[in-house]
C-alpha positions in Angstrom: -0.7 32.9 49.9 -1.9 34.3 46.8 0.9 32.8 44.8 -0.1 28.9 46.0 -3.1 29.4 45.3 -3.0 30.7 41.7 -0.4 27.8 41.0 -2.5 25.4 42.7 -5.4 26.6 40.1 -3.4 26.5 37.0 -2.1 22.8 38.2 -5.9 21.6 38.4 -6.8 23.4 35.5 -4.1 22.2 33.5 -4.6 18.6 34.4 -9.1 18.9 34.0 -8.2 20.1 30.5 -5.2 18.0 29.2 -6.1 14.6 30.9 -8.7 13.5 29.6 -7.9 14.3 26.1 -4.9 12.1 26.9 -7.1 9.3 27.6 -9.0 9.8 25.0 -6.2 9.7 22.1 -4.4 7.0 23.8 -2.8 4.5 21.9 -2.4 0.7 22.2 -0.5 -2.0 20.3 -3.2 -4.1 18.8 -1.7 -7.7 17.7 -3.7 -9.6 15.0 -2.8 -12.4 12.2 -4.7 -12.4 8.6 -5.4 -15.3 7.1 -7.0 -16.2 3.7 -10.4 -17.7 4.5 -10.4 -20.3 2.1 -7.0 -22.1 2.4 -6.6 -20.5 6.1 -2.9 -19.8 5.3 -0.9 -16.8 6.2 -1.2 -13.2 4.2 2.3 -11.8 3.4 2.0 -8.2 3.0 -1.6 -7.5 3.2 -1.9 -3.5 4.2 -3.3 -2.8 8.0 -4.2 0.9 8.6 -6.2 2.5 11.0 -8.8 4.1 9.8 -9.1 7.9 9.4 -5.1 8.4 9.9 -1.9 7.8 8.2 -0.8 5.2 10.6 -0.4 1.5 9.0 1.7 -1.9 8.6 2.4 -4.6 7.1 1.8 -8.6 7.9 5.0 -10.8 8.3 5.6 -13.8 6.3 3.5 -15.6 9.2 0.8 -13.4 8.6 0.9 -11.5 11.7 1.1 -7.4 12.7 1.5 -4.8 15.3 0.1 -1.2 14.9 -0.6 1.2 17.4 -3.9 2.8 17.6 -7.3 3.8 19.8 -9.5 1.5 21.8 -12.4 3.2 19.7 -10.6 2.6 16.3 -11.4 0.6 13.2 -8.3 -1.1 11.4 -8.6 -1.7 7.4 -7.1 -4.3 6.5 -6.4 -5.1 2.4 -4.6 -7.0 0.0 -3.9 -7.4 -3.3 -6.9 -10.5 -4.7 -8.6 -10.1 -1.5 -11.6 -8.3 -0.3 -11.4 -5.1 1.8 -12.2 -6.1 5.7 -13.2 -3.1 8.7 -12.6 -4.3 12.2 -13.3 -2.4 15.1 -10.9 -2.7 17.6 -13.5 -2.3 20.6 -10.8 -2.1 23.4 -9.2 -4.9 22.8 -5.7 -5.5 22.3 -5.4 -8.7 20.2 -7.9 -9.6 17.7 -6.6 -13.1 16.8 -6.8 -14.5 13.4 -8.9 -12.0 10.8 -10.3 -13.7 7.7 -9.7 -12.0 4.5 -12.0 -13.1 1.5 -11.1 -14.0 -2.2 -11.9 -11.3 -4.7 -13.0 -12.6 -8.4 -12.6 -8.6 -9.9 -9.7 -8.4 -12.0 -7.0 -6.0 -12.4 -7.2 -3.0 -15.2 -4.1 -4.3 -17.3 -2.5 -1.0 -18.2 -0.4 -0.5 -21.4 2.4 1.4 -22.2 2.7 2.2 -26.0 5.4 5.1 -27.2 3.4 7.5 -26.9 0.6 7.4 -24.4 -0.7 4.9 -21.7 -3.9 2.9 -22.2 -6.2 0.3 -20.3 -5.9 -2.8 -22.6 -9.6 -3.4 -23.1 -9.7 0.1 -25.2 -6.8 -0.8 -27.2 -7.9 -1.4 -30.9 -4.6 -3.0 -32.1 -2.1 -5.8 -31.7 -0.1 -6.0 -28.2 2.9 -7.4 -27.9 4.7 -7.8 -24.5 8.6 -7.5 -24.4 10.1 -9.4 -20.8 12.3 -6.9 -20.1 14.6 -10.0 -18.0 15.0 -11.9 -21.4 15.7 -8.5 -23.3 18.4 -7.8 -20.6 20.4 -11.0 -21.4 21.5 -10.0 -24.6 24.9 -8.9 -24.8 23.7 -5.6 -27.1 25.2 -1.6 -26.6 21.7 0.4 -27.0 18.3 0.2 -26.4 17.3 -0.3 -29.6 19.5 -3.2 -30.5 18.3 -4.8 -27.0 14.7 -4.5 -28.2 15.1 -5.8 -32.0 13.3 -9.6 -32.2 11.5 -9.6 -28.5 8.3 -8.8 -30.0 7.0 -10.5 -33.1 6.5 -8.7 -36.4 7.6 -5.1 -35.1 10.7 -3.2 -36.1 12.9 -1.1 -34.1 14.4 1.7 -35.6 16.5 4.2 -34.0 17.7 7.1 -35.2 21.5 8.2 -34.7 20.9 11.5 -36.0 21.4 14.5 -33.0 19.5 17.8 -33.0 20.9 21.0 -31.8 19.5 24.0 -30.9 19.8 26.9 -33.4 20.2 30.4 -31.8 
């Protein structure tokens, strides 16, 4: 009799500890659709991540997700020229169509000179941006060649001379 009974024990004991942290961290899939708020189209690809873990998605072309998370979660939900939007998922498991709104900040413009990379409003000097697609097209062997003429007023040398290593 002493046997059931100290199985019996662990069996409750093991469920009063074990369950309700179950409940607790259960997760859900929470449906939702972002939208822009002025034009009320579809966002492709704005970023939907539950906030606090490493758990995210994406929207579809239709604007719509799926992610799994908590009744008492909060969802982030961001994209690239639109404001940063917090919902609370609150228990429920779809939260229709979210409203993103337009950003006016602009992007740092970064720029990548031979030798170091700089934000472009601390530059001093000219810029000059090569399209790498048009540079592509040319039917050239090197580098060097491939960038000669994309860029107005600058001259590409390269050098064919090879160091070695003295020992």
């Amino acid at each position: 009799m002493p046997f059931k009974t100290n199985a019996l024990l662990r069996a409750c004991l093991f469920l009063c500890l074990f369950l309700p942290s179950h409940l607790l961290f259960a997760q859900k899939k929470i449906t939702g659709k972002v939208i822009s708020s002025g034009d009320k189209q579809p966002l492709l690809g704005a970023t939907v991540e539950v906030k606090g873990q490493k758990t995210f998605t994406q929207t579809a072309a239709d604007g719509t997700f799926t992610i799994e998370a908590a009744d008492n979660s909060t969802l982030v939900i961001t994209s690239v020229g639109f404001q940063k939007l917090e919902v609370p998922v609150g228990g429920k498991s779809s939260l229709g169509d979210i409203s993103l709104a337009v950003t006016t900040t602009s992007l740092n413009e970064i720029v990548v000179t031979g030798y170091a990379t700089q934000r472009k409003k601390d530059l001093t000097g000219a810029v000059s941006v090569v399209d790498l697609a048009d540079a592509r097209k040319q039917p050239v062997p090197d580098v060097v060649n491939m960038l000669q003429g994309q860029a107005s007023g600058v001259a590409v040398v390269g050098s064919t001379r090879s160091y070695r290593r003295r020992w």
